[in-house]
C-alpha positions in Angstrom: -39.5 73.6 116.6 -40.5 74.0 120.4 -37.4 74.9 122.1 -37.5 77.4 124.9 -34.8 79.7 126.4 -35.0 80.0 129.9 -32.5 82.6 131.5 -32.3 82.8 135.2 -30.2 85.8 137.0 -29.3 85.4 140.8 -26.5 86.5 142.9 -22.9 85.3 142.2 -22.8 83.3 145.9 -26.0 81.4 144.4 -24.5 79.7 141.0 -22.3 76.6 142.6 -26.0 75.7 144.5 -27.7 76.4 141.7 -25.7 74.6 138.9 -25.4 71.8 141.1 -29.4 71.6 141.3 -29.5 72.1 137.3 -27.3 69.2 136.5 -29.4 67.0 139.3 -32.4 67.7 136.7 -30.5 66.8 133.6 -29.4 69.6 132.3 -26.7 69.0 130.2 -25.4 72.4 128.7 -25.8 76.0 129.8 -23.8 79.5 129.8 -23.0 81.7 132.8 -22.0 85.1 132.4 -21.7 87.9 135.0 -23.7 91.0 134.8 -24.6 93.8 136.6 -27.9 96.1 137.3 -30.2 97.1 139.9 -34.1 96.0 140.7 -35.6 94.9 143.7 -32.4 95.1 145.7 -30.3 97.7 144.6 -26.8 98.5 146.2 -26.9 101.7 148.1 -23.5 102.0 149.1 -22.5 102.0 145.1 -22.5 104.9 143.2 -25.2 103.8 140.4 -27.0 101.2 142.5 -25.6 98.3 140.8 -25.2 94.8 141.6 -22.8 92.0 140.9 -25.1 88.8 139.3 -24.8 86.0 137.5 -26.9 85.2 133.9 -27.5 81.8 133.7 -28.8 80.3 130.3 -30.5 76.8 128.9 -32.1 75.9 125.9 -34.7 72.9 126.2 -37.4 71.3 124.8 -41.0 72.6 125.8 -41.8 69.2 128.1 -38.1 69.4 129.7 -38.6 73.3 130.4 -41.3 72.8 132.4 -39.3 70.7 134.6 -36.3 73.0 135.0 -38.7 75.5 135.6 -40.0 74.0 138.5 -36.6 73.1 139.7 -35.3 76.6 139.6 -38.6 77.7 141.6 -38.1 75.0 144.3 -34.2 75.8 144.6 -35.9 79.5 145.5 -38.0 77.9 148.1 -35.3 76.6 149.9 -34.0 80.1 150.5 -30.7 79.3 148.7 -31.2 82.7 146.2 -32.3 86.2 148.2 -33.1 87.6 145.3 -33.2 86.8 141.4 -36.0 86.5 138.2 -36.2 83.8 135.9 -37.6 84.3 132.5 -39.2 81.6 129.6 -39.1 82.7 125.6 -39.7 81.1 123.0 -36.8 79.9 120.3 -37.6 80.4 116.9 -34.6 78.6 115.5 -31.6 76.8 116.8 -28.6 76.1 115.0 -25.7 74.5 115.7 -22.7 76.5 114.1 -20.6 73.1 114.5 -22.4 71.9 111.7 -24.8 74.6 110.0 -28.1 72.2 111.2 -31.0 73.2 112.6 -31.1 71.7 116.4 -34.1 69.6 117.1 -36.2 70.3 120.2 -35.8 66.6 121.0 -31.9 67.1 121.5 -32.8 69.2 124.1 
């Protein structure tokens, strides 16, 4: 199975752009949750430096990653995100709890 997970974590104001640009690629499936921590831009005015984001998660094949990949990266470079990180790992299994079955890459 090649199937990667790609999680992408930018600020709150960023996700209608950025989910907009996502589905423009094809992507047809992905889970948004808010979080909070600190890095590069940490929130000095809050008491433990935190900052309101938002956790953006896709699984897809190893050819389609690539592309959503390089659509996140050129959504950057239109200065849409100030700040955010974007990480690729590998899956080692996908299943789908609907039916108990592993998930092929090519579904993704």
């Amino acid at each position: 199975m090649s199937i990667k997970r790609i999680t992408i974590i930018v600020p709150l104001e960023c996700i209608e752009k950025l989910e907009a640009c996502l589905r423009g690629a094809g992507v047809h499936g992905l889970t948004i949750t808010e979080v909070q921590g600190f890095g590069e831009h940490a929130n000095f005015f809050h008491r433990d430096l935190t900052v309101s984001n938002v956790r953006v998660d896709i699984y897809a094949g190893v050819d389609k990653a690539e592309d959503i990949v390089n659509t996140v990266i050129n959504f950057k470079a239109d200065d849409y995100t100030p700040a955010g990180i974007l990480a690729i790992e590998p899956v080692e299994r996908l299943i789908s709890l609907h039916s108990g079955e592993d998930i092929a890459a090519a579904d993704y």
